[in-house]
Wavefront OBJ file of the C-alpha trace (Angstrom):
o trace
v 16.200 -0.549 -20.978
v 13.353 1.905 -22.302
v 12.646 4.660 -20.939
v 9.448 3.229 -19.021
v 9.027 0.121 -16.742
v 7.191 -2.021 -19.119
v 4.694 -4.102 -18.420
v 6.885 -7.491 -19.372
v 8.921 -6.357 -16.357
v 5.952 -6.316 -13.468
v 4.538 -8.751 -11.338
v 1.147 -7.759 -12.050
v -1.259 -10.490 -9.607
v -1.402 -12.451 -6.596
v -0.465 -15.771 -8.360
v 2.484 -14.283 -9.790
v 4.247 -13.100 -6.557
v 2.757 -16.046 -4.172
v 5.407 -18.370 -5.913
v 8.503 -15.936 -4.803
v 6.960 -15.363 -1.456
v 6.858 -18.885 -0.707
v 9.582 -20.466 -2.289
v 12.228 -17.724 -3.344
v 15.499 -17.173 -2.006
v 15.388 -13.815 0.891
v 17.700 -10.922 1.375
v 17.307 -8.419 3.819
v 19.532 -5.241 3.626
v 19.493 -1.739 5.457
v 16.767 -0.410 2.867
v 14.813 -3.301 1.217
v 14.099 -6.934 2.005
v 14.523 -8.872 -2.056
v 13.388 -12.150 -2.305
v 14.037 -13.827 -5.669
v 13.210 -17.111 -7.499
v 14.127 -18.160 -11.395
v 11.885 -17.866 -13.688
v 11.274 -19.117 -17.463
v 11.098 -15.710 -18.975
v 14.385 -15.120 -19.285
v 14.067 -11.457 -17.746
v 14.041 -9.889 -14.486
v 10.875 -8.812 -13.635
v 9.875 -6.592 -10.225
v 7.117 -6.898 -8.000
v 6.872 -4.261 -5.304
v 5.117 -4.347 -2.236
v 4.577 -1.429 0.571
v 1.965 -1.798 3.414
v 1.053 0.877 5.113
v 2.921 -0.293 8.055
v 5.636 1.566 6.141
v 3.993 5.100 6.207
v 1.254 7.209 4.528
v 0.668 6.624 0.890
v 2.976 9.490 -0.361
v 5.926 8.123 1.275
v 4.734 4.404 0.206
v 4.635 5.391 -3.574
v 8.262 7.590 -3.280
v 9.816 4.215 -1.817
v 8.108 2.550 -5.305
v 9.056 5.148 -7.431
v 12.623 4.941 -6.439
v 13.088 1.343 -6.543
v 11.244 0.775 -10.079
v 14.134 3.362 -11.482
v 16.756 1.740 -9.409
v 15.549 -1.905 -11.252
v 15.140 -0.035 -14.489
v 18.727 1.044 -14.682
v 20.021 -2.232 -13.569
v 19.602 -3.449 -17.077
v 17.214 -6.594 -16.874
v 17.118 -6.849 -20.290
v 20.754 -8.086 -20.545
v 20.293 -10.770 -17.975
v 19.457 -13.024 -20.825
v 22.373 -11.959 -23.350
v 25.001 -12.370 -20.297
v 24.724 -15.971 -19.415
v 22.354 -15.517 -16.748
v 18.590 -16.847 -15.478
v 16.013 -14.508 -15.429
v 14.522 -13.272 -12.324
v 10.725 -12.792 -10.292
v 11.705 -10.335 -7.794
v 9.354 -9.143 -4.894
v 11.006 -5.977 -3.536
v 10.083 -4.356 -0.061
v 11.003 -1.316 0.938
v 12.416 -0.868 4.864
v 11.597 2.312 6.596
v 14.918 3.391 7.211
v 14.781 4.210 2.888
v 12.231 7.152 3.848
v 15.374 9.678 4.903
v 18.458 7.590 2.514
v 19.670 9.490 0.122
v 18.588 7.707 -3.528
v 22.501 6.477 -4.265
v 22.375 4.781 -0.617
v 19.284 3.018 -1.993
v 20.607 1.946 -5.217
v 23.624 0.469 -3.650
v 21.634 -1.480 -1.729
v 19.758 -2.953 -3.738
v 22.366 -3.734 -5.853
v 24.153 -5.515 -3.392
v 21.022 -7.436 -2.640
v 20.441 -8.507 -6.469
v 24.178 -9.286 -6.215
v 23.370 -11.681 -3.315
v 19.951 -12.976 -4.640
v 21.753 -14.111 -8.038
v 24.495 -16.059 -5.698
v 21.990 -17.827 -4.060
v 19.529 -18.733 -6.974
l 1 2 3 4 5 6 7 8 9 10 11 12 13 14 15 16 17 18 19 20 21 22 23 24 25 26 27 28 29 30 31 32 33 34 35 36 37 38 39 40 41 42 43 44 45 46 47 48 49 50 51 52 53 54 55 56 57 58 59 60 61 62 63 64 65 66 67 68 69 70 71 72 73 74 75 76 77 78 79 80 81 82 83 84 85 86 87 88 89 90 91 92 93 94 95 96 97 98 99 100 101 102 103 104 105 106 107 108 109 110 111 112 113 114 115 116 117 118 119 120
């Protein structure tokens, strides 16, 4: 993938992450929750959501920051040329990420991508 997280990659508004939320498959792991539901696009594409039951807003945008380059490096762009359906991810970061070191994080979520494709 690019160097940047494009804007073919996002879940940008409400309509486009109410259809995950309410009818995608759930994941919950010791860092983020991942829910995940096909979509038509044949991409991944990452939706990320922090409330500020999570913390302050520095420590809500780190938690974004890490897991937009954690997504970007798990090539999304290749879903399509492997075999398999693209992806609407909503991604939510758990508050014991705030003190994990980033390659705890990134396992993580890969596991729960791992787990989301299995189940969609």
């Amino acid at each position: 993938m690019s160097q940047r997280f494009r804007p073919s990659v996002r879940l940008k508004s409400r309509p486009e992450f109410l259809p995950v939320q309410e009818r995608g498959h759930r994941v919950a792991t010791k860092y983020v929750t991942l829910l995940g539901l096909v979509n038509e696009h044949g991409h991944d594409r990452l939706g990320l959501i922090a409330s500020r039951k999570f913390g302050n807003a520095v420590a809500r945008n780190r938690a974004k920051r890490r897991l937009r380059e954690i997504f970007r490096h798990s090539e999304p762009d290749t879903v399509g040329e492997r075999g398999l359906k693209g992806l609407d991810l909503v991604a939510i970061p758990r508050r014991a990420m705030l003190g994990a070191p980033f390659a705890a994080v990134d396992e993580d979520f890969c596991t729960a991508l791992t787990r989301i494709r299995g189940q969609a």
